[in-house]
N, C-alpha and C positions, 0 to 999 in steps of 0.2 A: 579475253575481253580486251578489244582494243579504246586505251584513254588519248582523248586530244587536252594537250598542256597547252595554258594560254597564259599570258601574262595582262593582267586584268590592272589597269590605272582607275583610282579615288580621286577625288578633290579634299584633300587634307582638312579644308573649313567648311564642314557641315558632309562631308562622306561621301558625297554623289557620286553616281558612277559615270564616265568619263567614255571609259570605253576597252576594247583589248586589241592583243594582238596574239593571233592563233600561232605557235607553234613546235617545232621538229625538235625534240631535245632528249637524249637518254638519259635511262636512270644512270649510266655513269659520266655524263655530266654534271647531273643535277645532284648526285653523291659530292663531285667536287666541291657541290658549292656551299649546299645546306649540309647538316647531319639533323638526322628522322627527328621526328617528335617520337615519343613512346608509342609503341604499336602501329607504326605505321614505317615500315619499312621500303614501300614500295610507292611512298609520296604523294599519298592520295589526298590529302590535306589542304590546306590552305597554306603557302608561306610565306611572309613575306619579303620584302627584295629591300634589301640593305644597300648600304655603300658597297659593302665587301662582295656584294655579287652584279651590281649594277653595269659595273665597267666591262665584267664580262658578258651579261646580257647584249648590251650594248654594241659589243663587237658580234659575237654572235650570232645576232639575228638584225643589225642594220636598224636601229631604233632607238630613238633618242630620250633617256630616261631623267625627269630631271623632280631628284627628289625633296627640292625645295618646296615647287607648287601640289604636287601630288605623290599620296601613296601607293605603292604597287606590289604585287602578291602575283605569285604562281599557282597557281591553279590548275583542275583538271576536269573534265568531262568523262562520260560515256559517250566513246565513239561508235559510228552508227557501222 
């Protein structure tokens, strides 16, 4: 099954959604950054993006994360 990862921005007051940015990242990047939730080894979850992973988002993928005015979370799909 191939998953598309996206990194999905909130509006902090009142949760709206904002919008994403689809992309390219392995599970051993993404092991770098998070460690799993229970039973989910393979990061199929929702996570969200902290300080301690921002900076490297950031450089990453060329996108500007600023987690003053919004929330942001990794995410995943069923890719087609």
């Amino acid at each position: 099954m191939k998953v598309q990862r996206v990194i999905t921005h909130y509006q902090k007051d009142g949760d709206e959604y904002i919008g994403e940015h689809q992309i390219d990242i392995s599970l051993d990047q993404i092991r770098q950054m998070w460690e799993p939730f229970d039973n989910d080894p393979l990061f199929y979850m929702c996570y969200p993006i902290t300080e301690k992973q921002s900076e490297k988002m950031e450089e990453l993928f060329n996108i500007k994360i600023d987690l003053m005015q919004f929330d942001y979370f990794l995410e995943c799909y069923k890719g087609v």
